[in-house]
N, C-alpha and C positions, 0 to 999 in steps of 0.2 A: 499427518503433516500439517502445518500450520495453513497452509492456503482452504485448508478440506476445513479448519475449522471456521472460515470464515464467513459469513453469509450471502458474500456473492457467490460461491459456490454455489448455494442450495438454489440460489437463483438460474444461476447459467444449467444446472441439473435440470432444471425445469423448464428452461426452455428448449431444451433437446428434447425434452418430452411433449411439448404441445402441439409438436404433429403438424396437422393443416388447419393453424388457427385464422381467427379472422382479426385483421388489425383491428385496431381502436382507432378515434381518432388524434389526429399528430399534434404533437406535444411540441409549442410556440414557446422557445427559450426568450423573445426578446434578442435585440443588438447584441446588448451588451455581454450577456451571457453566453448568448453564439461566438460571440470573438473569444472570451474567456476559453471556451471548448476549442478553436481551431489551435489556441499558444499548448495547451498540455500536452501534446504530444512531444515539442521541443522540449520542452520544460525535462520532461521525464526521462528525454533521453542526454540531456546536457545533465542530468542527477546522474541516472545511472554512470558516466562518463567519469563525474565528481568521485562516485563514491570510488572505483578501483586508485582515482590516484590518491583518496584520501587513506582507504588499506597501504597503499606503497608510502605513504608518510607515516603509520603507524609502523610500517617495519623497519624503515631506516631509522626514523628522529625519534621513537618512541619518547612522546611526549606525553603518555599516557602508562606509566609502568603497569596499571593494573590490567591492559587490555593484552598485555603480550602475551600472556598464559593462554587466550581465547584464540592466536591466531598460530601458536603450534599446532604442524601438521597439517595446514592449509596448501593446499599447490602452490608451486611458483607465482603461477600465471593465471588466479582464477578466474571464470566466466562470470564477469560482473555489467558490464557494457553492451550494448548494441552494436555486434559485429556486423558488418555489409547492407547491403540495401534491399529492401521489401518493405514490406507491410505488419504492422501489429497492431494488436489492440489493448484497450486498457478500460478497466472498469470503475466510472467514477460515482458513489453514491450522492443522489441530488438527495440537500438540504432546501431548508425553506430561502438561505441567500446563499450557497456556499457549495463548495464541491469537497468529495473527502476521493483518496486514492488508497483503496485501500483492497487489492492488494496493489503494487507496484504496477505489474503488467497481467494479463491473461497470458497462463499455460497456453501454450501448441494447440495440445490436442482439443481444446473448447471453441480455439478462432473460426474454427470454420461450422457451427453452430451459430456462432451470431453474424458468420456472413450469409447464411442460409435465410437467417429469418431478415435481416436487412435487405438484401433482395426480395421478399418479398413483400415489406411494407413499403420501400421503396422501388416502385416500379424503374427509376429512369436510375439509376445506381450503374456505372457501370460493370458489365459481365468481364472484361478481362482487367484482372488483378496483377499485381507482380509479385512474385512468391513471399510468401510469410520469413521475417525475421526471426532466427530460430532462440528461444525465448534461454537467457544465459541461466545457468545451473543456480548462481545465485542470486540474480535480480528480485528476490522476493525477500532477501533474507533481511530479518529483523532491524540487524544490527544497522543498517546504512541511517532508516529514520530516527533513532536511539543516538546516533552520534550527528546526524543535522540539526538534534535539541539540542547539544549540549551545548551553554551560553560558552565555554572557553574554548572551541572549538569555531565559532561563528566566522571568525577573519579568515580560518583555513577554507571555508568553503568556501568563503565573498572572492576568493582570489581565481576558483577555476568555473563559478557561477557568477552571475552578479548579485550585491546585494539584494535587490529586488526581487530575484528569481528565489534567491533564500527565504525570504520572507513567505512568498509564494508557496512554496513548497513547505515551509514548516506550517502552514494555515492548512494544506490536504493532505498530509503524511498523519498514520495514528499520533498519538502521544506513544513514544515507547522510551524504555529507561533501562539500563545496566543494574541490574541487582546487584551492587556493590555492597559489601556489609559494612564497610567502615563506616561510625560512629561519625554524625553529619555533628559540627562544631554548634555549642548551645544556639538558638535561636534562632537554627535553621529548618528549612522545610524542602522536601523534596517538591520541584518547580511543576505546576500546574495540578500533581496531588494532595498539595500542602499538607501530607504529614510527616512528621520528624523520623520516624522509623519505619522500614520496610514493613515491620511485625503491626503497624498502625494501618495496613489498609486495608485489614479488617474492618476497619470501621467505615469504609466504602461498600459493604455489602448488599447495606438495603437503600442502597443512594440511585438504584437502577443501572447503573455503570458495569461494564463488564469486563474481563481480559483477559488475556493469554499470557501463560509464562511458557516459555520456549530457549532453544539454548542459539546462539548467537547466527546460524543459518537456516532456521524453521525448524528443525526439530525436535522429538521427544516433549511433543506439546501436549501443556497442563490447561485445560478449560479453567475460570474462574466466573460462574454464567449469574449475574446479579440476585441478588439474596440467598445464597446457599452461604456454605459455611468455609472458607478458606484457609482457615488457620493452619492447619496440615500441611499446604501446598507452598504456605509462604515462607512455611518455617522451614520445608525442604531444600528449596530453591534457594533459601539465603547460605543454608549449611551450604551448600555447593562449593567442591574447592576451586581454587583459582582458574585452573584448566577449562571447569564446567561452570562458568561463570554463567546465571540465566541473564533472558531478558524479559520484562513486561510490556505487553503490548496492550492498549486498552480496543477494545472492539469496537468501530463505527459504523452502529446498524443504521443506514439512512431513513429518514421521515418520509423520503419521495420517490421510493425507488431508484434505478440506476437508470443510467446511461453508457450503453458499451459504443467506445468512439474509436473509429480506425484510422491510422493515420500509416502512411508511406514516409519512411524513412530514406532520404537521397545520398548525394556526397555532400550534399553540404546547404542542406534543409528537412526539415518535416515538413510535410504538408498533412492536413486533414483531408479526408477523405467521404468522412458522414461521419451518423451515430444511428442508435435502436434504442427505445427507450421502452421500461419495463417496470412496472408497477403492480402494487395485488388490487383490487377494489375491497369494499367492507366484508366478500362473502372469502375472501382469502386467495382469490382465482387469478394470474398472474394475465396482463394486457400488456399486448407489446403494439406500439406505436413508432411510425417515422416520426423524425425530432425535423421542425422546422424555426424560421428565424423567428 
């Protein structure tokens, strides 16, 4: 599954396994970076909100012919939003300025590992919670940040986010892209890959860059792990007919480890809640710390 290939997995894996460790100490975001941390939980739940009415714009106005083939056979009504009120969490990889969201939300079953160890690097945290938001079937799937890049789509989203929030969110969503095969018109580049053909990103291999091909809701994922050999995979996923259109996701392994941040979702606000903050040191051994201001 596409979440299992991503590296906050291997992370949250391991902190289910480190038992009864002993904090580190707390990790000082600064003002500004604290505030940034309390807005992402809104952020993520006014996207996920975005993306179901932007599927229901693709089914009515199909302004995109090549995406209709990708959404036969999908429910009526699919779980793409933040239904009722609770609590969830979300993993965001720290950069040296910057935050990446990658995947969208944490699974179910992992939230209550990082409320285990949050309680305990945070003493004064409090012990009654409001039950957990039950995490929608496809809030993780590819395709929403794939179609937040796309520049001709930009006004659809500014009209159920604001443009700010867009901007926001295309800065900590992966880069991800529609393997479309149609022949890009001379002089053009695929945006932020810059190369002119699918079959051209090969020559990303030894650039350290990594990424996933996967099919429009996480699965049947293709690893593409930096410097290996990928020609196989790309030439597969382009053959792909219209039906099994892929997607490529690029992987963002962070510099700073993560921050898992919880946040209460109301009727008519997110609030944040805390964060745990989780790093390896140089001998590879993972420290987890309370996040202070």
């Amino acid at each position: 599954m596409f979440f299992e290939s991503l590296p906050v997995h291997v992370a949250l894996q391991d902190l289910a396994k480190l038992g009864a460790f002993a904090p580190s100490a707390p990790v000082h975001l600064g003002r500004a970076r604290h505030k940034d941390l309390t807005s992402v939980g809104h952020l993520l739940d006014r996207f996920l909100s975005a993306s179901a009415i932007e599927l229901e714009r693709l089914r009515t106005e199909n302004p995109w012919p090549a995406l209709s083939p990708l959404l036969e056979g999908l429910s009526e009504n699919p779980e793409i939003a933040l239904a009722g009120e609770g609590l969830f969490a979300l993993a965001l990889g720290a950069h040296a300025r910057a935050w990446s969201l990658q995947p969208v939300i944490i699974p179910d079953p992992l939230v209550g590992g990082v409320l285990g160890a949050w309680h305990r690097v945070q003493p004064d945290a409090p012990r009654t919670l409001p039950p957990q938001v039950a995490m929608p079937a496809l809030a993780n799937a590819p395709l929403w940040p794939a179609l937040l890049h796309l520049q001709p789509f930009q006004a659809d989203w500014e009209q159920p986010l604001r443009r700010n929030h867009v901007h926001v969110l295309g800065g900590m969503l992966p880069g991800s892209w529609v393997m479309d095969p149609t022949p890009l018109p001379p002089g053009a580049v695929i945006p932020v890959l810059e190369i002119a053909a699918w079959e051209e990103l090969s020559l990303l291999n030894a650039s350290g860059r990594s990424f996933l091909i996967s099919d429009p809701w996480g699965n049947d994922v293709v690893s593409l792990p930096a410097g290996a050999d990928w020609s196989s995979s790309i030439a597969e996923a382009v053959a792909k007919s219209p039906r099994e259109r892929r997607i490529l996701t690029e992987v963002m392994d962070p510099s700073e480890g993560f921050l898992f941040a919880l946040y209460e979702k109301g009727t008519s606000r997110t609030d944040y809640l805390g964060a745990l903050a989780m790093h390896r040191d140089e001998s590879g051994a993972w420290h987890v710390s309370r996040v202070a201001v």
